[in-house]
C-alpha positions as CSV (number, residue, x, y, z in Angstrom):
1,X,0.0,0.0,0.0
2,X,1.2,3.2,-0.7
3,X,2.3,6.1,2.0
4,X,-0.5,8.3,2.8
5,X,0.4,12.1,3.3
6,X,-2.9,13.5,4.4
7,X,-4.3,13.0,7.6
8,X,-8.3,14.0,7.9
9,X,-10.4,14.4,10.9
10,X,-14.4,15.7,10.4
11,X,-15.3,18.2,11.1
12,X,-17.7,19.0,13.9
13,X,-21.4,19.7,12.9
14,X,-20.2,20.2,9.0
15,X,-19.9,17.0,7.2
16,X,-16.9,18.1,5.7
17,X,-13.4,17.2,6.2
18,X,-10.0,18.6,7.6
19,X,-7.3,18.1,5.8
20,X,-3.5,18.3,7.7
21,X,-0.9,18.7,4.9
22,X,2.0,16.5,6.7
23,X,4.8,18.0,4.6
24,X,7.6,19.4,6.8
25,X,8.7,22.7,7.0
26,X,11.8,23.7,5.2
27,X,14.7,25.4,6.9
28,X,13.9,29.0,6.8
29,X,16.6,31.2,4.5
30,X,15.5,34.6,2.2
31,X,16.2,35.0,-1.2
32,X,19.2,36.7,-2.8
33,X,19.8,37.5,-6.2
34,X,23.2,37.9,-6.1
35,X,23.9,34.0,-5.2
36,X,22.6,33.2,-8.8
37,X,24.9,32.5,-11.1
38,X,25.8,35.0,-13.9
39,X,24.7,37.9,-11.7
40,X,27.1,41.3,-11.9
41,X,29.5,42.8,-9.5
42,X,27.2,45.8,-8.0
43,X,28.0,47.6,-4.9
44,X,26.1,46.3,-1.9
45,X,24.0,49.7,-1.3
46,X,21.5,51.2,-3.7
47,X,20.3,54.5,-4.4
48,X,19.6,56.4,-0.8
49,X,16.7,58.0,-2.8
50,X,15.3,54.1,-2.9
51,X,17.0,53.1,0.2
52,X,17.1,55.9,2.4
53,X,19.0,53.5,5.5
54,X,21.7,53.0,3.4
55,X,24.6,55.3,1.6
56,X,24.4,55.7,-2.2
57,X,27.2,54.4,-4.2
58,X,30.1,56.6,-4.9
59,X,29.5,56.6,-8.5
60,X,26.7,55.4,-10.2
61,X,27.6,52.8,-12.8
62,X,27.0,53.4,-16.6
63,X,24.2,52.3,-18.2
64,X,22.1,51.8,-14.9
65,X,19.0,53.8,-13.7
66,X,21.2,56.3,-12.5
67,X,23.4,56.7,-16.0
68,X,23.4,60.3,-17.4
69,X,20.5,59.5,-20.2
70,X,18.1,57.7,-17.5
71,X,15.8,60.0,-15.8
72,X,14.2,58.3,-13.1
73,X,11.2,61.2,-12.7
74,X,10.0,60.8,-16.3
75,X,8.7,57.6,-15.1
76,X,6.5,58.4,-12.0
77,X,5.8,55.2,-9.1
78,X,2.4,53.5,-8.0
79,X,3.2,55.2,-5.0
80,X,3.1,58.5,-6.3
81,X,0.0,57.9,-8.0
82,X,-1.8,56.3,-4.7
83,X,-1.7,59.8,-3.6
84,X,-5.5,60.4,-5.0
85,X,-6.1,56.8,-6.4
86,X,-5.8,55.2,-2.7
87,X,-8.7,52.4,-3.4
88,X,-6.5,51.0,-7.0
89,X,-3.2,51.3,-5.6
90,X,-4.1,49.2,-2.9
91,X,-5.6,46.4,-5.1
92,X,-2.6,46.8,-7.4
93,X,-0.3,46.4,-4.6
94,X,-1.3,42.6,-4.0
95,X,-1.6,41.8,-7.7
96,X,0.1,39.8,-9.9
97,X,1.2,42.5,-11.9
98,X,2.8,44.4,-8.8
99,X,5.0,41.1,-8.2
100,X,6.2,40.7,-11.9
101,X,9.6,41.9,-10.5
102,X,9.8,40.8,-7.3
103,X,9.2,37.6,-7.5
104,X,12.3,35.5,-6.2
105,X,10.8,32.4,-8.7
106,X,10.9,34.9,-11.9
107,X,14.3,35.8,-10.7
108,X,15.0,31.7,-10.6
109,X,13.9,30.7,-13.5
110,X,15.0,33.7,-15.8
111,X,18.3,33.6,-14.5
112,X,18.2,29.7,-15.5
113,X,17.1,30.1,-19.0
114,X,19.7,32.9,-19.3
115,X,22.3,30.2,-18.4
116,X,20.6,27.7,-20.7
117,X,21.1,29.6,-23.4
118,X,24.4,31.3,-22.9
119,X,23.0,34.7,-22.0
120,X,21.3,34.9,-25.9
121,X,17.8,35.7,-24.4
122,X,19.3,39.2,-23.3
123,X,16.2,41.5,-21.9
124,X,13.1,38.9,-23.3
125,X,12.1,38.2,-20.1
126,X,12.5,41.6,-17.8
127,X,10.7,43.7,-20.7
128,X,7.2,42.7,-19.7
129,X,8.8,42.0,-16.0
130,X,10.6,45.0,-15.3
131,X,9.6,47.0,-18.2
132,X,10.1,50.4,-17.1
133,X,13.8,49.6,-15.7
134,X,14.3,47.7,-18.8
135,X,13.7,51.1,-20.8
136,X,16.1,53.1,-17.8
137,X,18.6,51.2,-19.0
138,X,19.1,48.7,-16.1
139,X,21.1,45.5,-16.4
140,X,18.7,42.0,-16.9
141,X,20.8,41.2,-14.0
142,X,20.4,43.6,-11.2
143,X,19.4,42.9,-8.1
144,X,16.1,44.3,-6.5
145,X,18.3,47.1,-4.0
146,X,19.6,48.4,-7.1
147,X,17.1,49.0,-9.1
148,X,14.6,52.2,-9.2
149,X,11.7,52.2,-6.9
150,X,9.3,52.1,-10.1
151,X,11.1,49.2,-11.7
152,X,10.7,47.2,-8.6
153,X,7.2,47.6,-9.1
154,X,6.9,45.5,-12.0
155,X,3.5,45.9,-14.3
156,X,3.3,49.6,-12.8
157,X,0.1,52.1,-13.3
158,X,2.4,53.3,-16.2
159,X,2.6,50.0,-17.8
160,X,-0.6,50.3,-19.3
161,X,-1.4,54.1,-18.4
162,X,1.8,55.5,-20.0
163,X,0.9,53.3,-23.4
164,X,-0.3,55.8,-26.0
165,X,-0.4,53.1,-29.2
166,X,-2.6,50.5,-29.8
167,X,-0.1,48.1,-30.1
168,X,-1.4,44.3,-31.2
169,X,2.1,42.8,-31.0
170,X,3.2,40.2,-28.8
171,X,6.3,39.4,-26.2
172,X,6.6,42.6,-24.5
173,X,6.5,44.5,-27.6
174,X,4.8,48.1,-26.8
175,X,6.3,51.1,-24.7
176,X,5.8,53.5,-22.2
177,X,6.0,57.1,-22.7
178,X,8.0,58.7,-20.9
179,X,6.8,61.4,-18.5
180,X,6.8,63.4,-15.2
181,X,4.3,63.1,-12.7
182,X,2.4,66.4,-14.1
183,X,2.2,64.8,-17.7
184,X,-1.3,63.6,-19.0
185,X,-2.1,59.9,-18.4
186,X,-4.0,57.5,-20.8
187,X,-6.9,56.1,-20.2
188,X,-10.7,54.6,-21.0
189,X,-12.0,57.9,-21.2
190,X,-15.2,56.8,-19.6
191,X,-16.4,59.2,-17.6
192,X,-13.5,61.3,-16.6
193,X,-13.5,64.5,-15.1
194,X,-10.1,65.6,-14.6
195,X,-10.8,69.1,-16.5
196,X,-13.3,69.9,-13.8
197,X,-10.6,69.3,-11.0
198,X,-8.2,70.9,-13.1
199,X,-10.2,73.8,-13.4
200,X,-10.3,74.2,-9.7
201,X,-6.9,73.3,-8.5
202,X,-6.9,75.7,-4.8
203,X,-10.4,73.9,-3.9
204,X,-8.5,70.8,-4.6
205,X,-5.0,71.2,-3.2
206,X,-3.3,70.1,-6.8
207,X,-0.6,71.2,-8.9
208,X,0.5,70.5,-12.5
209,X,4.4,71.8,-11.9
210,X,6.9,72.0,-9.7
211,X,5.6,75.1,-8.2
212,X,3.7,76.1,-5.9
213,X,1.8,74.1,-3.5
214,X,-0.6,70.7,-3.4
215,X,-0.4,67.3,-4.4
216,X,1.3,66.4,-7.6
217,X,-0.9,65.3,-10.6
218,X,-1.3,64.6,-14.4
219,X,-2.3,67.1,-16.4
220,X,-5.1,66.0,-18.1
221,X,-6.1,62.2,-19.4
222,X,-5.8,61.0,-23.1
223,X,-8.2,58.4,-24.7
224,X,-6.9,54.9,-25.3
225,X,-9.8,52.7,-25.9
226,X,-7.8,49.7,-26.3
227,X,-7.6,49.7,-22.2
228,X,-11.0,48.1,-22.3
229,X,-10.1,45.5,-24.8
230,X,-8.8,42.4,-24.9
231,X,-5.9,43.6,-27.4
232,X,-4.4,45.1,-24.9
233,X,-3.1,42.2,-22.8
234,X,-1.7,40.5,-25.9
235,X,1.9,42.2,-25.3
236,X,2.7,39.9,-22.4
237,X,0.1,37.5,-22.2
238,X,1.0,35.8,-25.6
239,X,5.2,35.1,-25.6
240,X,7.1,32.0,-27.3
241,X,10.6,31.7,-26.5
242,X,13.3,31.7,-29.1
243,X,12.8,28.4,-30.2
244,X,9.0,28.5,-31.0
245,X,7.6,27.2,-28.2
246,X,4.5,29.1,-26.4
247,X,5.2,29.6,-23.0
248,X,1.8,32.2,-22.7
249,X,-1.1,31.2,-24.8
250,X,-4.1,33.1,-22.9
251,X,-4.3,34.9,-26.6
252,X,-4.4,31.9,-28.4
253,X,-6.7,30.3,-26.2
254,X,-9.1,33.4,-25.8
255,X,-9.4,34.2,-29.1
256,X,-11.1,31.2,-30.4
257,X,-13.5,31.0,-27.3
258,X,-17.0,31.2,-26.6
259,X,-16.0,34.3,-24.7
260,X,-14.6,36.3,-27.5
261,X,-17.3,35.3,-29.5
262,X,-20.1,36.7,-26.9
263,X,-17.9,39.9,-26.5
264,X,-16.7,39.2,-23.0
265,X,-13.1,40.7,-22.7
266,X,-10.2,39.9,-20.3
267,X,-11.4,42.8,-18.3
268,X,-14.5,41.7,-17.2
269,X,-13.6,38.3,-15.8
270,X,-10.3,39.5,-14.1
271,X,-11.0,43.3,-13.3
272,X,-14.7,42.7,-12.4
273,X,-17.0,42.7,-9.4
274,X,-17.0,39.0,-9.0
275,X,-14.1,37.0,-9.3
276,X,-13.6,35.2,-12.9
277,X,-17.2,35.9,-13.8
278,X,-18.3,38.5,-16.4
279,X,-20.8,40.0,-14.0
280,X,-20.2,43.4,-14.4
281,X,-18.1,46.3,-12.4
282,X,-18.3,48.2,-9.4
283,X,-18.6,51.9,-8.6
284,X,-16.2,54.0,-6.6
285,X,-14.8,56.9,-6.9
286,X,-12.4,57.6,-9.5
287,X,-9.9,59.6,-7.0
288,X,-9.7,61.2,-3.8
289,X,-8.6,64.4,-4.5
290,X,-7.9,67.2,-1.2
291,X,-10.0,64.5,0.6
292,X,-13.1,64.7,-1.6
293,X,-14.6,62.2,-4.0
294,X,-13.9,62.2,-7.5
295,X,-16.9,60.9,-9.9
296,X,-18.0,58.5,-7.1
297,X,-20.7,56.6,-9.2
298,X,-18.5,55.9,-11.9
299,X,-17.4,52.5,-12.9
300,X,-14.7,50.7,-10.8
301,X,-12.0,48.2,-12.2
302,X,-10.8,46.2,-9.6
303,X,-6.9,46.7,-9.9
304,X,-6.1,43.3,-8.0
305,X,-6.3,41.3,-11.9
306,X,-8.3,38.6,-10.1
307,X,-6.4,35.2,-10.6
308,X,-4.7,32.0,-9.0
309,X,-1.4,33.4,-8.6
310,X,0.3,34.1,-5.5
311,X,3.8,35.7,-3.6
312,X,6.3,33.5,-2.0
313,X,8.4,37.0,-1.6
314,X,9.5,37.7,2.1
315,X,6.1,39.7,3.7
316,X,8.4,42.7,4.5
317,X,9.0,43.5,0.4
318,X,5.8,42.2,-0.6
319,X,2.9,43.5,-1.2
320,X,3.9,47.0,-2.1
321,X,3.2,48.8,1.2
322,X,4.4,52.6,1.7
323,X,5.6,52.0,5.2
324,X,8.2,49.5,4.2
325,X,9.9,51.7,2.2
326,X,11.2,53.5,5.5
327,X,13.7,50.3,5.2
328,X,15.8,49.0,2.1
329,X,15.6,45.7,0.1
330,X,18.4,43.9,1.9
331,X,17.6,45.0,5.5
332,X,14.2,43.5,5.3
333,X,16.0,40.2,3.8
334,X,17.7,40.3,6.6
335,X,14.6,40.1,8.9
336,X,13.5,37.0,10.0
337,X,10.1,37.0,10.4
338,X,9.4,33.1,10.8
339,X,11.4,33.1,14.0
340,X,9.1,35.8,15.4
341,X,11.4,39.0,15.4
342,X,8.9,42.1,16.4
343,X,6.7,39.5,18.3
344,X,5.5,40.1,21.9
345,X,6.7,37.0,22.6
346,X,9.8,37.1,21.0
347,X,10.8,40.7,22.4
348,X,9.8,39.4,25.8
349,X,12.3,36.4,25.8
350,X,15.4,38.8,23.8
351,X,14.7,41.1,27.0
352,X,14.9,38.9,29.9
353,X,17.4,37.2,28.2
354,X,15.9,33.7,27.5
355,X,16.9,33.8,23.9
356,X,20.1,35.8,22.9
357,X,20.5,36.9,18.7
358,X,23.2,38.3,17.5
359,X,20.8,40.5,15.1
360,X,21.9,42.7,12.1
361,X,22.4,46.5,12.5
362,X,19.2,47.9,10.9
363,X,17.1,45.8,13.7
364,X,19.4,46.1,16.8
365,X,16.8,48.2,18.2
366,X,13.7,46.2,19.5
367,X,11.6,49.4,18.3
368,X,12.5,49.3,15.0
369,X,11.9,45.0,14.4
370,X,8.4,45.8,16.8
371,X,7.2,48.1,13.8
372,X,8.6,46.2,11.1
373,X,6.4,43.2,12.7
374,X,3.3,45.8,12.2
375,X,4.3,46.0,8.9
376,X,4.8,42.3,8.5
377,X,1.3,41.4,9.6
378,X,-0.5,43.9,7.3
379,X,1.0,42.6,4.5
380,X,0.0,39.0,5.7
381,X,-3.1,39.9,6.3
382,X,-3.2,41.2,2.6
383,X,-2.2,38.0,1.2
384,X,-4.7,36.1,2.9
385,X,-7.6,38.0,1.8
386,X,-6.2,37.8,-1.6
387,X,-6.0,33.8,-1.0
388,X,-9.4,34.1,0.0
389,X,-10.1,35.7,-3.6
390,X,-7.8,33.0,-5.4
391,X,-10.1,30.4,-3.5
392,X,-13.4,32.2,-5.1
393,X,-12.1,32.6,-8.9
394,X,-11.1,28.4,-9.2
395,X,-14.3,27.8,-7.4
396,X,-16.2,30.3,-10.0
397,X,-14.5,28.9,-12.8
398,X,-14.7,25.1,-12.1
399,X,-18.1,23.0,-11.2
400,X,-17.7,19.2,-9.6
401,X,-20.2,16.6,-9.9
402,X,-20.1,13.2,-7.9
403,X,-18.9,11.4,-6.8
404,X,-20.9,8.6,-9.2
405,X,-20.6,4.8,-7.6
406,X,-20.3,1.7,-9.7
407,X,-22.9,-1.0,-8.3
408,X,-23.4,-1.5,-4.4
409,X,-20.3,-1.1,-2.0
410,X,-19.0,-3.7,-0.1
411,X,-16.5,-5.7,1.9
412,X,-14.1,-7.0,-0.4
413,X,-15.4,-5.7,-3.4
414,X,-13.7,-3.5,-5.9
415,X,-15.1,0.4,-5.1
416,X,-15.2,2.1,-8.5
417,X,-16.5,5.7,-8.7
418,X,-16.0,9.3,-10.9
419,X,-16.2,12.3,-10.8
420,X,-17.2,15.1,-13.9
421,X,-14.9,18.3,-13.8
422,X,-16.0,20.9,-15.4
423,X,-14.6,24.6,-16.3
424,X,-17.1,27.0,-16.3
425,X,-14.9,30.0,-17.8
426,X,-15.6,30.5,-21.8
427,X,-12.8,32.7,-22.4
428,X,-9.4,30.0,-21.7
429,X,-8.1,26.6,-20.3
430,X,-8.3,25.8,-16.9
431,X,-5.3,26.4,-16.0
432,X,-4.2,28.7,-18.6
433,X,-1.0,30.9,-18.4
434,X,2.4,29.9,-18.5
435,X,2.7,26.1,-20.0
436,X,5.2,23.6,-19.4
437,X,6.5,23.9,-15.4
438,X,3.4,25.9,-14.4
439,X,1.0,26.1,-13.3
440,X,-0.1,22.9,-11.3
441,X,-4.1,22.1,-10.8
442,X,-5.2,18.2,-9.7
443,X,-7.6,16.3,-7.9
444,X,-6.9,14.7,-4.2
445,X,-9.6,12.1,-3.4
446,X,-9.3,9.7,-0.2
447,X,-11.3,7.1,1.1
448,X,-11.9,6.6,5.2
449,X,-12.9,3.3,6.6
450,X,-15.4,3.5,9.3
451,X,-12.1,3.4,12.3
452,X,-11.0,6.5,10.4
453,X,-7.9,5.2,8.8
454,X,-7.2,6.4,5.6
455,X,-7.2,3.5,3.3
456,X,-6.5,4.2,-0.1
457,X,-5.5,7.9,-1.8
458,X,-4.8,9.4,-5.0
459,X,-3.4,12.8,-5.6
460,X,-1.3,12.5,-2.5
461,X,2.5,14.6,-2.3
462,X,5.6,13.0,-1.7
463,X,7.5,14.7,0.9
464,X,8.6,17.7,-0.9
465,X,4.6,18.5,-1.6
466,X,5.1,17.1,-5.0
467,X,2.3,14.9,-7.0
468,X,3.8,11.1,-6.9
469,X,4.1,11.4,-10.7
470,X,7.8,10.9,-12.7
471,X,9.1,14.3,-11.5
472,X,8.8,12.7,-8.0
473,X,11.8,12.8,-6.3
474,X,10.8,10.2,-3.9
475,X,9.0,8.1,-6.2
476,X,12.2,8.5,-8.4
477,X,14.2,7.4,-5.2
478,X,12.0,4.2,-4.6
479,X,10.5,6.0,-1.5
480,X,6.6,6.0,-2.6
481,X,4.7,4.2,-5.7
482,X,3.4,6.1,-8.7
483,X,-0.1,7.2,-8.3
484,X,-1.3,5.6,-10.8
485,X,-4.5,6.6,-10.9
486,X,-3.9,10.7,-10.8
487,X,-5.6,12.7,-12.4
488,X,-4.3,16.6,-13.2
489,X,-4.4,19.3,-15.6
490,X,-0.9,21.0,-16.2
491,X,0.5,20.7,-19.2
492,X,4.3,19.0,-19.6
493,X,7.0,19.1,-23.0
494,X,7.5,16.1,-24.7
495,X,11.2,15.9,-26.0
496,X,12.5,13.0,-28.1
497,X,15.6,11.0,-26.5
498,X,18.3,9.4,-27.8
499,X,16.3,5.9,-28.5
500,X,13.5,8.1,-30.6
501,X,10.2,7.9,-27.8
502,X,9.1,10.7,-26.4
503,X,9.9,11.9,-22.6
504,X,8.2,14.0,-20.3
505,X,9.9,17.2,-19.7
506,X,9.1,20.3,-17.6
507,X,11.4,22.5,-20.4
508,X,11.9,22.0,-24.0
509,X,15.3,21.0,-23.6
510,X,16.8,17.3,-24.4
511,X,19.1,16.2,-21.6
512,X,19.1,13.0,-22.9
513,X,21.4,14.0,-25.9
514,X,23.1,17.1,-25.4
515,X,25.8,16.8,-22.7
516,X,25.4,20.8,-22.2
517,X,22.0,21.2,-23.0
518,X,20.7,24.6,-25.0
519,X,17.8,26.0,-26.0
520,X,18.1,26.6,-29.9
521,X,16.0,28.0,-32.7
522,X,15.0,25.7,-34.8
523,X,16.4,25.0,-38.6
524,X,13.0,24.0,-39.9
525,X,10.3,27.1,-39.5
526,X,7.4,25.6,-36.8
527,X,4.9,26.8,-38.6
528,X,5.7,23.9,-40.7
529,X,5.9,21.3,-38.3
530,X,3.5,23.3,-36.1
531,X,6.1,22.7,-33.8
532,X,10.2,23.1,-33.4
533,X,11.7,19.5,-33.9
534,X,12.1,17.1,-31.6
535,X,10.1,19.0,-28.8
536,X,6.1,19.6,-28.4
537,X,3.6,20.1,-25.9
538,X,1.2,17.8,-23.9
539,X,-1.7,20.0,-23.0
540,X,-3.6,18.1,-20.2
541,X,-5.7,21.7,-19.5
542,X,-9.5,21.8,-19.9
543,X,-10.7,24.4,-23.1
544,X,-13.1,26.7,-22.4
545,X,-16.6,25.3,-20.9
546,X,-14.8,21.5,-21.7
547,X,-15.4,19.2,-19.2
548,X,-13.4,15.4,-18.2
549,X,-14.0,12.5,-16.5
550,X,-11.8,11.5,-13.3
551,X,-12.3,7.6,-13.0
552,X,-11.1,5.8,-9.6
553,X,-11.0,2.2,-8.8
554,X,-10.3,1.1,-4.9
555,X,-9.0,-2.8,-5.1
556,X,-11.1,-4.5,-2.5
557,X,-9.0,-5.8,-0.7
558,X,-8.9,-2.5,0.9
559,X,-12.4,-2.4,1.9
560,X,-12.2,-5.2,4.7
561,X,-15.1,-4.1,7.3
562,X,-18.8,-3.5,6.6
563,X,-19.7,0.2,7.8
564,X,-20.0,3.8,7.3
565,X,-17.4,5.2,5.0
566,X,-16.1,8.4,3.9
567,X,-14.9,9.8,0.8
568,X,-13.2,13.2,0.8
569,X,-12.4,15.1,-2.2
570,X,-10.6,18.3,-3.2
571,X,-9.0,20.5,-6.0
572,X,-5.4,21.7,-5.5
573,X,-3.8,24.4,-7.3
574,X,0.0,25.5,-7.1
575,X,2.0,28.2,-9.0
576,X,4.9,25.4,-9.2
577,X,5.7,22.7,-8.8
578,X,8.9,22.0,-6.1
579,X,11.3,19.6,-8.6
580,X,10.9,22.6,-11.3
581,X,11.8,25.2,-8.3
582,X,14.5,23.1,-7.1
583,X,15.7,22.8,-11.1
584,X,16.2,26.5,-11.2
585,X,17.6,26.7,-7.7
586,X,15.1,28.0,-5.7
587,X,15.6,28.6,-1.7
588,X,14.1,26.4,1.0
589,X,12.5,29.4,2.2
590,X,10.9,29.6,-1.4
591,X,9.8,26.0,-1.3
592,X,8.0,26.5,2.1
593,X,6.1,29.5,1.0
594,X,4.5,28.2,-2.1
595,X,3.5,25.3,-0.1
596,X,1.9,26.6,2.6
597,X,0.0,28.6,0.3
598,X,-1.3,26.1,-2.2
599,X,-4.7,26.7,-2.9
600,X,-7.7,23.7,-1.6
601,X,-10.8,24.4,-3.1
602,X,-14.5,22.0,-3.8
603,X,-13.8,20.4,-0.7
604,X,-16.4,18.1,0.2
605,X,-17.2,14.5,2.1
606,X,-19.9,12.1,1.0
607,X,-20.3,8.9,3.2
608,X,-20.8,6.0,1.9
609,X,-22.3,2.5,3.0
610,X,-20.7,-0.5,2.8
611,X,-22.5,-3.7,3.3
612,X,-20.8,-7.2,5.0
C-alpha cells in the first residue's frame, strides 16, 4: 500500500473534512539574487533615494537607472500615483502584476534560461517584467536594491497608463511614454472628469508643476480605448521563446472561445466585481482628490487582476506597502520573520534574556523589528484575503459533480466511482498561463474506513509536496509508488531521446542527448511542423466550458469491514511545482512558501455505506 500524506479528521457539525498537509517545514533562508549564477559585480547599497537607511554608491555605474540619459522622474511610481487613487493602488499592490519583478521564482527561473542559453535571451524576459527599468537602462541582471523604486514595481500604473499606441504585438513588444508626474495619463476615457478638477486646483490642493503648492498630478487624461479590450493584454500574455515554443497562450486560447465570441473581454472576468465571472463592475470613486470624492458613481475596475497566482516574496517587500519603504531591500532580507522578530513573545524572551540573537544592524533596536512586525502582519493579512479571492475565482470557474458509484459497495469488493470536472470559464483553459513547469491544478480524493484510517488515496504529495508522478523525487528514489490513478491538468514538454520515444519534460530541452544542454532555434520554420523539432507540448488543460472525466478504482482488498465510510475530495492548485523550483535553484524558504499557500478548493465529504 502506498504512503499516505494526508491525515483528515471531520469536522464537527459540517460533514466536511480537515485536511492536515504532513509536509515538513523547510529550513527558513531569504532570497538573494546575487547568489545566482551570472549575476554582476554591483556595490552592496543602492540608491539612498530608494533606500534611504543605506549610503548611495560613490559613482553610479553606466548604463544603470542612475546613467546620465536615464531620468528616473520621467517615469512616476504606484506610489506617487496612490496619492488620489488610494482604493486602485491598494488592489494593485497585491496583484500579480505588482509582483512581476519581485518575485524570487521569476528571478530563478530567468536567470536559468539565461544560463541555458548562454546569455542569448538578453532582456526577453524583464521587458514585460521590469519594463520600465528595462527602458532606464538597467542590467537584466540587477538585483532588487539596485534597481529604481518604479522598476521594482513590475506591471506599474504606467505599464498600461503610460501606453499611447494601440499596439497588437506580442512578447513585450509596446512602450511606455516617458513622463513626469504632471504629464497627462492615458486612459478609458469613460467618464473622466479631470478638466473639472483641473479647473479648480486651490479647492482641490493640486498642482501641474513644480511650483507652488498641493499634491502632484497629471495634467489632463488622453483616450486609449484599447484599455478596455482584450488587445491590450496581448503584449505579455502571448510570448514563445526563441525556439518556437509558447510559454503564454491566454491569446491563443481566448481568441477562439466562446467568450470572444459573446464579446466578453479579459477585463470583465479578471477586473470585475466578481471574481472570474463576467458580472459586471463596481462603482467608486475615481480619485480622492484634497479629501473629496472624485466621480464616485463611476465605474470601478478592480486593480487586483483577479487570478490563481500568489507571492512566495519575504512579507516585509511584498505586497507593495508605503511603510516599508522606510527600510531598504536587503535590510528586510535580513529580517527574519518566521522566528518571530517584532513579536510580543519574541521581544519578551530577547529582553529577559531567554533567547540571545546576535541581530543585524538595521534591527538592533527592538523598536525598530516591533514596527517592522506591524508592517509584517499587514502585509500577511493582505495576502490572505487575496488567497481568499484566489479560492473564489477556481471555485467560480470550475463546477464538480459526484462522486458517481459503480454497483453496491462492499467488503471485499472493488469500489469504482468518478467524478465530472467541469470549467465553467468561456474565455481560456483551466489552468491557462504559462505552459510547461506551471502552473499545477489536480484532484486529491481519499477514502476513510469507518475506524478513520485512511485506506486508499490518489493525488497525494511525496514529501517535498510534489504529486507522486515521474518528476517525484521520492517516487524516483523508490520512496513512494506512482499514483497511478492521478488525475491533473498541467500541461508538460514532450522531448524526443536518444532511442526516438518521447519523454516527459518540464522545459523543452533534451538532456538526454546534449551533454550541455541549450535552448536553440530551430532549422525548420514551426509553422511547418507546427512545432520546433524534436520537442512539443502535452496540454492536459480543460478548453473553455470542456469538461473530463476522473475515473477511480479502490481494489477491495482495501475495503475489509462493513460500515460507514467516507470519501473526501478536493481540488489543488499551485504556482509550481517544487522539482521545477529546485531545477532553477530556488531557496528552502521559497519552497516552504509556495507550499503553505497552495490553494484547496471544492472540498467536500460524502459517506458511503458498505455492506458485510
Amino acid at each position: 500500500m502506498h504512503v499516505v500524506f494526508l491525515s483528515q479528521s471531520a469536522v464537527a457539525g459540517s460533514g466536511g473534512t480537515a485536511w492536515t498537509t504532513t509536509v515538513q517545514p523547510s529550513k527558513v533562508g531569504v532570497y538573494d539574487p546575487a547568489e545566482d549564477k551570472g549575476a554582476a559585480k554591483k556595490a552592496d547599497t543602492p540608491n539612498a533615494e530608494n533606500n534611504p537607511n543605506d549610503e548611495a554608491p560613490a559613482k553610479a555605474e553606466a548604463g544603470g537607472h542612475n546613467g546620465l540619459f536615464n531620468d528616473e522622474t520621467l517615469y512616476p511610481t504606484a506610489a506617487q500615483c496612490g496619492e488620489c487613487h488610494k482604493q486602485i493602488y491598494e488592489e494593485w499592490a497585491s496583484s500579480n502584476h505588482a509582483y512581476a519583478s519581485i518575485s524570487p521564482m521569476f528571478h530563478k527561473f530567468e536567470q536559468k534560461f539565461q544560463d541555458l542559453t548562454q546569455g542569448t535571451v538578453g532582456t526577453f524576459c524583464v521587458r514585460c517584467h521590469q519594463q520600465v527599468g528595462t527602458q532606464l537602462g538597467e542590467s537584466r541582471e540587477t538585483p532588487l536594491w539596485e534597481r529604481a523604486a518604479v522598476s521594482r514595481e513590475g506591471v506599474t500604473c504606467i505599464t498600461c497608463h503610460r501606453v499611447k499606441e494601440q499596439y497588437g504585438k506580442v512578447n513585450g513588444e509596446r512602450r511606455v511614454e516617458p513622463g513626469t508626474i504632471h504629464e497627462p495619463v492615458y486612459g478609458s476615457g469613460e467618464q473622466s472628469v479631470i478638466k473639472d478638477v483641473l479647473a479648480d486646483k486651490d479647492s482641490y490642493s493640486v498642482k501641474t508643476s513644480t511650483d507652488g503648492r498641493g499634491n502632484d498630478i497629471h495634467e489632463g487624461m488622453v483616450t486609449n480605448d484599447q484599455l478596455t479590450k482584450s488587445e491590450f493584454c496581448v503584449s505579455c500574455h502571448q510570448v514563445a521563446v526563441n525556439l518556437g515554443i509558447k510559454l503564454e497562450v491566454v491569446w491563443d486560447q481566448y481568441r477562439d472561445s466562446p467568450a470572444r465570441k459573446a464579446g466578453v473581454t479579459c477585463q470583465d472576468c479578471h477586473m470585475g466585481k466578481v471574481p472570474g465571472k463576467p458580472e459586471g463592475y463596481a462603482t467608486a470613486p475615481s480619485a480622492v482628490v484634497g479629501g473629496k470624492e472624485i466621480n464616485p458613481g463611476r465605474k470601478h475596475a478592480n486593480h487586483r487582476f483577479i487570478g490563481p497566482g500568489y507571492s512566495v516574496a519575504h512579507p516585509g517587500i511584498f505586497p507593495h506597502n508605503t511603510k516599508a519603504q522606510a527600510y531598504g531591500i536587503k535590510d528586510w532580507l535580513a529580517f527574519d520573520w518566521r522566528a518571530g522578530w517584532g513579536t510580543a513573545a519574541f521581544e519578551d524572551k530577547v529582553a529577559s534574556g531567554k533567547i540571545k540573537v546576535d541581530f543585524p544592524k538595521a534591527w538592533a533596536d527592538a523598536l525598530d523589528r516591533e514596527e517592522a512586525r506591524e508592517i509584517i502582519e499587514e502585509n500577511i493579512a493582505r495576502l490572505d484575503k487575496r488567497d481568499t479571492i484566489r479560492k473564489q475565482v477556481m471555485e467560480n470557474g470550475m463546477q464538480i459533480d459526484g462522486p458517481n458509484i459503480e454497483g453496491d459497495p462492499g467488503v471485499g469488493r472493488d469500489l469504482a466511482f468518478s467524478y465530472r470536472l467541469k470549467n465553467l470559464n468561456s474565455g481560456h483553459n483551466l489552468p491557462s498561463g504559462s505552459l510547461g513547469a506551471q502552473p499545477q491544478l489536480w484532484v486529491n480524493v481519499a477514502l476513510v474506513d469507518p475506524d478513520g484510517e485512511n485506506i486508499w488515496e490518489s493525488g497525494y504529495v511525496d514529501s517535498n509536496g510534489d504529486i507522486a508522478d515521474m518528476h517525484s523525487l521520492d517516487v524516483a528514489a523508490g520512496k513512494i509508488r506512482t499514483d497511478q490513478q492521478l488525475v491533473h491538468f498541467q500541461t508538460k514538454f514532450l522531448t524526443t531521446n536518444v532511442k526516438g520515444t518521447d519523454r516527459e519534460m518540464y522545459l523543452p530541452v533534451n538532456f538526454d542527448i546534449d551533454p550541455l544542454p541549450h535552448l536553440r532555434p530551430p532549422q525548420i520554420p514551426t509553422t511547418v511542423l507546427n512545432h520546433p523539432p524534436l520537442v512539443r507540448m502535452e496540454n492536459r488543460s480543460l478548453p473553455p466550458l470542456g469538461q473530463a472525466q476522473a475515473k477511480y478504482r479502490v481494489p477491495g482488498n482495501l475495503i475489509t469491514k462493513p460500515g460507514k465510510y467516507r470519501l473526501a475530495f478536493r481540488m489543488r492548485s499551485r504556482a509550481e511545482p517544487i522539482y521545477f523550483m529546485r531545477f532553477v535553484n530556488s531557496t528552502r524558504e521559497m519552497e516552504q512558501s509556495m507550499n503553505e499557500r497552495m490553494l484547496d478548493f471544492h472540498v467536500s465529504t460524502v459517506e458511503i455505506e458498505v455492506k458485510g
